[in-house]
N, C-alpha and C positions, 0 to 999 in steps of 0.2 A: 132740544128738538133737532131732528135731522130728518131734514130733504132731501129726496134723492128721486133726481130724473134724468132721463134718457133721451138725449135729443141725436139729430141726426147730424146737424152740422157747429161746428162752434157758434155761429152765428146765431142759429137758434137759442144755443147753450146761453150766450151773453145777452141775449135779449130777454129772455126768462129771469136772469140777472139779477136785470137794471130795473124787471115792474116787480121782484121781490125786494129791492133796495129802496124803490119808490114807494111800497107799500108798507114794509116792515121796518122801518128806517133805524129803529134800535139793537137788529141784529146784525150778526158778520153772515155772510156768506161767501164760499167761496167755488168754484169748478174744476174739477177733477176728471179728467180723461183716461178713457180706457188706452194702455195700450197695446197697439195693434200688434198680432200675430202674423205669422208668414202663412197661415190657411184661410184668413179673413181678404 
């Protein structure tokens, strides 16, 4: 299975996380950041 969200700041990113780590406790998950362009 793959999750894929889009948050606005990391902070949301690692909070989103830590209640899929809390809830799904048998998977891996991990966070992957876009990276930014010179027109963003």
């Amino acid at each position: 299975m793959v999750n894929i969200g889009r948050y606005r700041s990391r902070s949301d990113a690692e909070g989103h996380l830590k209640w899929w780590r809390r809830n799904v406790p048998d998977a891996q998950f991990e966070i992957i950041f876009d990276v930014p362009t010179g027109s963003q």
